[in-house]
TIVOTI-601739 format. One record per atom (N, C-alpha, C): x, y, z. Coordinates in steps of 0.02 Angstrom, whole numbers, padded with zeros to 5 digits, always signed. Example, Ala and Ser with C-alpha at 12.3 -4.5 7.8 and 13.67 -1.06 7.14 Angstrom:
BEGIN
+00660-00284+00390+00615-00225+00390+00660-00165+00390+00642-00112+00354+00684-00053+00357+00645+00002+00394
# end
This chain:
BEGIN
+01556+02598+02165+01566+02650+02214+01640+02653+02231+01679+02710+02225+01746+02730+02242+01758+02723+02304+01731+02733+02352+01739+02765+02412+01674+02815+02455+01670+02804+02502+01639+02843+02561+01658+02860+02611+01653+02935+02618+01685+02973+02672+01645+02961+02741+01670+02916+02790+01643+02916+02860+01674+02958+02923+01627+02967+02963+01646+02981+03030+01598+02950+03063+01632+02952+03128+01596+02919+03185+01524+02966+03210+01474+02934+03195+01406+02969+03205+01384+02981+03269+01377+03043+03284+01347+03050+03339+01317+02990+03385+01254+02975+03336+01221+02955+03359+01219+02851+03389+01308+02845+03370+01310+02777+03362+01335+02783+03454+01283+02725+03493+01304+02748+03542+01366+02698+03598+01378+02724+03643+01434+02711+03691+01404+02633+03743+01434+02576+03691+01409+02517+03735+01451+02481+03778+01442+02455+03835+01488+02434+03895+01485+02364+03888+01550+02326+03868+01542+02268+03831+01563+02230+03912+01591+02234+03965+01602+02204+04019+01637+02270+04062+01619+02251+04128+01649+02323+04185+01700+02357+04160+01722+02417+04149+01759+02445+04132+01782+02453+04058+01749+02424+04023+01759+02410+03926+01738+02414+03932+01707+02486+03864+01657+02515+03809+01690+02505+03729+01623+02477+03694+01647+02504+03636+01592+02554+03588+01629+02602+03538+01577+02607+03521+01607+02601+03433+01548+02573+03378+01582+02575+03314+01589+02653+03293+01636+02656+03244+01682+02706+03213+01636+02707+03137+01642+02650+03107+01612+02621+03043+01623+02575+03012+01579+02545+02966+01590+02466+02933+01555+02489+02864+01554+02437+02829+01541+02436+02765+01530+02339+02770+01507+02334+02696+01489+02258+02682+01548+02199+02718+01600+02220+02703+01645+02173+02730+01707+02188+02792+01698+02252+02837+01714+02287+02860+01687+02312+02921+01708+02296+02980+01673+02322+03041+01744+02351+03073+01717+02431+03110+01789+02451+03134+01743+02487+03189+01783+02490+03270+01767+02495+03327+01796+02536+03358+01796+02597+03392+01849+02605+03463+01820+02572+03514+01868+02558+03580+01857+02518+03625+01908+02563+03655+01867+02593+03738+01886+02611+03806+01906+02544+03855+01957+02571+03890+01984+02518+03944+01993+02553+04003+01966+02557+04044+01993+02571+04114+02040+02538+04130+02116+02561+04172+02144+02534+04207+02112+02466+04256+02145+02405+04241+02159+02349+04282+02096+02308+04263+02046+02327+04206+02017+02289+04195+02035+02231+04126+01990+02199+04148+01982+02137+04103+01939+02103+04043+01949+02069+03997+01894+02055+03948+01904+01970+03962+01868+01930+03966+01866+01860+03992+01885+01813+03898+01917+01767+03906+01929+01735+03847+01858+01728+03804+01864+01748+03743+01812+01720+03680+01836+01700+03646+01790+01693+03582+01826+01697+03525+01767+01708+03483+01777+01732+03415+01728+01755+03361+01740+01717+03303+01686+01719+03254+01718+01705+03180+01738+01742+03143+01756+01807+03165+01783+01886+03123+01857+01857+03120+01887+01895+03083+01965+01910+03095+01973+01977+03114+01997+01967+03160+02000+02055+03214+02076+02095+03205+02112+02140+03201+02154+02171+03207+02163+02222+03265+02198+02233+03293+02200+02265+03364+02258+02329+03373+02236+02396+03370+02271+02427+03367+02273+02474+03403+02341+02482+03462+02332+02532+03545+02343+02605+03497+02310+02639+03518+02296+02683+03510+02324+02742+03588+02336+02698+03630+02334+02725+03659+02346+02700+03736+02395+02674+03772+02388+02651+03831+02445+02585+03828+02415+02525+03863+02456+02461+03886+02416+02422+03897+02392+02347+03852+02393+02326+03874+02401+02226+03890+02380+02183+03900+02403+02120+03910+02351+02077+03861+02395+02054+03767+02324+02018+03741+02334+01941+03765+02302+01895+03788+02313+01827+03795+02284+01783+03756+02313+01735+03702+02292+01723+03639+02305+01667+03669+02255+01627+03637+02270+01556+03655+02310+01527+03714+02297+01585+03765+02348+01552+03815+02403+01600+03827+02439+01622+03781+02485+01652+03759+02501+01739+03772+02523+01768+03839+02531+01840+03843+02553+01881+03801+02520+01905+03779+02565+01961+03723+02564+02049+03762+02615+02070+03782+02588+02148+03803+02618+02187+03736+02555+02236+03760+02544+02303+03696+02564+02351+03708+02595+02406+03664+02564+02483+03701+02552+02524+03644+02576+02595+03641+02529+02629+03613+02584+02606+03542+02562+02610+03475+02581+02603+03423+02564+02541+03381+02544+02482+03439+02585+02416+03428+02499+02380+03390+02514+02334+03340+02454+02319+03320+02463+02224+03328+02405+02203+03328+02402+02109+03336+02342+02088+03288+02360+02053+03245+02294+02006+03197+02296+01965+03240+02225+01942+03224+02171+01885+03269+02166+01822+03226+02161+01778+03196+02142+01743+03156+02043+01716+03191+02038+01691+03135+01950+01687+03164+01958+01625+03209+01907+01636+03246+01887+01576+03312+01950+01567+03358+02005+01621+03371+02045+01610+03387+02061+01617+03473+02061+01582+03526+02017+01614+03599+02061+01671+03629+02043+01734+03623+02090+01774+03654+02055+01820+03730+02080+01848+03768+02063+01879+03828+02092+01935+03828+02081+02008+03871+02137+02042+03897+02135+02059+03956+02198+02096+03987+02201+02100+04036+02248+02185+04052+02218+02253+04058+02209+02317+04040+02275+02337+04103+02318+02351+04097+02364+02375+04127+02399+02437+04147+02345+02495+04103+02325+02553+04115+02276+02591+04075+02250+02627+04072+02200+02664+04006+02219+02662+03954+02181+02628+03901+02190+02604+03870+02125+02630+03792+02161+02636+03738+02098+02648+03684+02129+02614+03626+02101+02562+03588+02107+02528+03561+02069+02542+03490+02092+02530+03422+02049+02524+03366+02052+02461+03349+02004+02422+03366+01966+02358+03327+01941+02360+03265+01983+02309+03195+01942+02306+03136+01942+02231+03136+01856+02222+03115+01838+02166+03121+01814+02143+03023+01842+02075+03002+01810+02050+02959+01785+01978+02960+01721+01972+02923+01682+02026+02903+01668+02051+02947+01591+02106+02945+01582+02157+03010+01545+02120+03053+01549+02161+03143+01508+02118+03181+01433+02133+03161+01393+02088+03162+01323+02101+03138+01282+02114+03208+01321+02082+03264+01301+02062+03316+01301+02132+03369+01348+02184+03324+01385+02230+03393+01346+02284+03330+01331+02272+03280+01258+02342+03243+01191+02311+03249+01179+02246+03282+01103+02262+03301+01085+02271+03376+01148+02282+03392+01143+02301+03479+01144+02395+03474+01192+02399+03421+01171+02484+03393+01112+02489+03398+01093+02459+03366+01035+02501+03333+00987+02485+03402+00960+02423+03433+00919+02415+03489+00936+02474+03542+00984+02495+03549+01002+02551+03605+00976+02607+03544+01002+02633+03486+00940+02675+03448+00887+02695+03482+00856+02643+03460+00777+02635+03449+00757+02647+03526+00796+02607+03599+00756+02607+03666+00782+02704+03656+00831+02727+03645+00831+02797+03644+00772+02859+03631+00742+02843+03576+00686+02851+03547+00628+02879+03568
# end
């Protein structure tokens, strides 16, 4: 297979990952998960970490990534690799829209797709 032409499907829906952050996926493929993510002003995402390797790209706004401890501020243009299991947080310093590509894809953030699907239904 060459290639497949995606867009963001209607029907993939708008999930609120903590107060003020939404994400919703864009598209993924086998080794490939890609996200937008909403930020309200002054909010926050609490430290994790995943086994993806994430890439982070403002799209749009400002704001504060904290990697290991470590402040990094963003704004619109500016992109950050994640390495896997790596503990990062943020901290949203004005509106903010972000493109998240995750590898491999989250499996975790398309069967929460699809469960909001299906309660749709």
């Amino acid at each position: 297979m060459l290639g497949v032409r995606c867009k963001m499907k209607q029907e993939n829906p708008t999930i609120e990952i903590c107060p003020g952050i939404t994400r919703r996926t864009v598209a993924h493929g086998e080794t490939m998960y890609e996200m937008l993510a909403t930020l309200a002003a002054g909010s926050r995402m609490p430290e994790h970490s995943h086994s993806q390797e994430q890439i982070v790209h403002i799209l749009e706004g400002k704001m504060r990534l904290i990697v290991d401890g470590v402040p990094h501020e963003l704004s619109t243009g500016d992109s950050f690799y994640l390495a896997s299991n790596v503990p990062h947080g943020v901290e949203t310093l004005s509106a903010t829209r972000v493109l998240d590509t995750f590898s491999p894809p989250r499996k975790d953030y398309l069967a929460i797709d699809e469960k909001v699907r299906q309660e749709v239904l």
